[in-house]
C-alpha positions as CSV (number, residue, x, y, z in Angstrom):
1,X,1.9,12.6,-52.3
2,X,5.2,13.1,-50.1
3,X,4.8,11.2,-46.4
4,X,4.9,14.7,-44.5
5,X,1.0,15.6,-46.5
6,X,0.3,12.0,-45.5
7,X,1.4,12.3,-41.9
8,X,-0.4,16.2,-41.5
9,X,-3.8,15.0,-43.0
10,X,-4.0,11.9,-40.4
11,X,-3.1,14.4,-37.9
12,X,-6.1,16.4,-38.3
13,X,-8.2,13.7,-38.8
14,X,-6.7,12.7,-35.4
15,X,-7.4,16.2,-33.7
16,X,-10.7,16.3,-35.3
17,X,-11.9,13.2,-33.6
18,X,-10.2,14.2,-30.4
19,X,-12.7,17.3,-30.6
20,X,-15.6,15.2,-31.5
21,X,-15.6,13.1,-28.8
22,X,-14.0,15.3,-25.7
23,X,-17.2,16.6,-25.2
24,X,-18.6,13.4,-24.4
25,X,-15.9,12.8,-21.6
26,X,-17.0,13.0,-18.4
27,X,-14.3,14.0,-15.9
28,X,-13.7,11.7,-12.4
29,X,-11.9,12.2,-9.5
30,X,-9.5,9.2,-8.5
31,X,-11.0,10.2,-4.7
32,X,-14.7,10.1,-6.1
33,X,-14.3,6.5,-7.4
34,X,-16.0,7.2,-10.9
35,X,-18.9,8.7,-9.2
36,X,-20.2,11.7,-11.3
37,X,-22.1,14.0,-9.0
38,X,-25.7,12.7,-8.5
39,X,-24.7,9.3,-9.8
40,X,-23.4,6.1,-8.8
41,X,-20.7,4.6,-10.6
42,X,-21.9,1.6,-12.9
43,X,-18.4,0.2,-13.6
44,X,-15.5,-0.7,-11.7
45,X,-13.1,1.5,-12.3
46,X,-9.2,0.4,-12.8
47,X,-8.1,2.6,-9.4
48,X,-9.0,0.4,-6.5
49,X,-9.1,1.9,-3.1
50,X,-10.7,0.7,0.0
51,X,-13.7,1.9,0.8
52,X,-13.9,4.8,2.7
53,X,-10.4,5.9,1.5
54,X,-10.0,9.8,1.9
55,X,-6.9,10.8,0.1
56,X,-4.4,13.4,2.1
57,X,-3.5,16.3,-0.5
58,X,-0.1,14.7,-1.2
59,X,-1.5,11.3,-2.1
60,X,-4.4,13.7,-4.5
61,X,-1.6,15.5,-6.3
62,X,0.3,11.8,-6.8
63,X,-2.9,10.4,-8.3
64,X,-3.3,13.5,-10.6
65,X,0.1,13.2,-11.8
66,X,0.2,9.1,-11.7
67,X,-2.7,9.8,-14.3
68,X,-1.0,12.2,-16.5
69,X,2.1,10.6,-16.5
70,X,2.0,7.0,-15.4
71,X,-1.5,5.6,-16.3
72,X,-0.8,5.0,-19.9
73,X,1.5,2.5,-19.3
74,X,-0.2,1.2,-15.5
75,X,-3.1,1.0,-15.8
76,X,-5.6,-1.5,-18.0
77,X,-7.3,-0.3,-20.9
78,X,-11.1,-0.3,-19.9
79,X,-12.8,2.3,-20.5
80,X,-14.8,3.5,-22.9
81,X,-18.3,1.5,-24.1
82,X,-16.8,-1.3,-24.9
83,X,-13.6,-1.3,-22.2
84,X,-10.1,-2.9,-23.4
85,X,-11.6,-4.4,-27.3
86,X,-11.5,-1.3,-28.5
87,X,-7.8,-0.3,-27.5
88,X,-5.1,-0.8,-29.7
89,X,-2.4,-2.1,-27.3
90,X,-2.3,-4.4,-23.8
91,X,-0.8,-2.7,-20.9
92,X,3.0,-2.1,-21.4
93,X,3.7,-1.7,-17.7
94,X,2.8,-4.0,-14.8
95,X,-0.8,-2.8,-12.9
96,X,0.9,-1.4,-9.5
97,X,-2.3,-1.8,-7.2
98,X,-1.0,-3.4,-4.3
99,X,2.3,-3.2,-5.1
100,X,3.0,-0.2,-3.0
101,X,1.5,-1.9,0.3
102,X,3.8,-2.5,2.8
103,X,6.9,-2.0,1.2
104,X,10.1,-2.0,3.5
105,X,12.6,0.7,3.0
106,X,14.5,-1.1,0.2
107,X,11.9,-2.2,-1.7
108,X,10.9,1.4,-1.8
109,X,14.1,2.8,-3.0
110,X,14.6,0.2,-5.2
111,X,11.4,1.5,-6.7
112,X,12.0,4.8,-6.7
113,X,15.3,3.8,-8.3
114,X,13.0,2.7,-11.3
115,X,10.9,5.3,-11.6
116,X,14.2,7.9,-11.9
117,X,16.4,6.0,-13.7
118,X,14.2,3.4,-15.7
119,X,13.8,-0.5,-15.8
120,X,14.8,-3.2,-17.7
121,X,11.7,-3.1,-20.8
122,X,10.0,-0.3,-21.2
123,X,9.9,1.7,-18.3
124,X,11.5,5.2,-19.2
125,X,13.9,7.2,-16.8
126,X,11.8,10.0,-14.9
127,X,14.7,11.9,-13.8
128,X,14.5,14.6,-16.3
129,X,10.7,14.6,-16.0
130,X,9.5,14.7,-12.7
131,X,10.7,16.4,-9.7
132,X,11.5,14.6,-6.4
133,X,8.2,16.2,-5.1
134,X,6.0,15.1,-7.4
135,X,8.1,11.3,-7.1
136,X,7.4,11.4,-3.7
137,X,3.5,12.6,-4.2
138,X,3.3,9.2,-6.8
139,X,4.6,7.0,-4.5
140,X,2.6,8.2,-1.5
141,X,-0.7,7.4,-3.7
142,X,0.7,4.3,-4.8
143,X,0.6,2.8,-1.3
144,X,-3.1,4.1,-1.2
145,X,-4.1,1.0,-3.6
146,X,-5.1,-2.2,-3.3
């Protein structure tokens, strides 16, 4: 069988399973804190704010894109039923709660200068991929965690 049939039939076992089981997701606000409406949240949740945190709509747009394009990488592998043992890969990318606190000016930029241009393992350059808007809006929810 030629490696292309191989590599289509796993992806539609892949897509099948991804429409299995996305009905079972359940989706969370980073400003809710995993709580579903009606329900407390019975895990901790890899997004740590402090309580009583209300985010501005800058810092919500951050954390929507942070999760799109930066949680992958950033953010440790626990959820699910049984959290990180059934993930196929640690973190590539240091957790960045806290990291954004209190940041002076160069710290910052040298940050930013990261995050567009790419650092010295994996990190990829953004540059190409996010606008300065939406860099800005990342940053600005970074500082929101602790």
């Amino acid at each position: 069988m030629p490696k292309t049939s191989i590599v289509l039939q796993v992806s539609l076992l892949v897509c099948l399973a991804v429409a299995v089981f996305a009905g079972r997701a359940t989706p969370v606000s980073a400003q809710e804190g995993g709580a579903v409406a009606g329900q407390t949240a019975s895990r901790s949740l890899p997004l740590q704010h402090p309580s009583g945190t209300k985010l501005t709509e800058q810092e919500s747009k951050g954390a929507g894109v942070f999760i799109q394009r930066c949680s992958l990488c950033h953010l440790a592998k626990t959820f699910g039923a049984g959290g990180s043992k059934f993930c196929c890969v640690a973190s590539l990318g240091p957790n960045l709660g806290g990291r954004f606190r209190n940041l002076t000016p160069d710290q910052e930029t040298a940050f930013r200068d990261i995050i567009l241009n790419g650092g010295p393992t994996y990190m990829p350059a953004w540059k190409y991929g996010l606008t300065p808007e939406e860099i800005d809006n990342i940053v600005a929810y970074l500082k929101t965690l602790s």
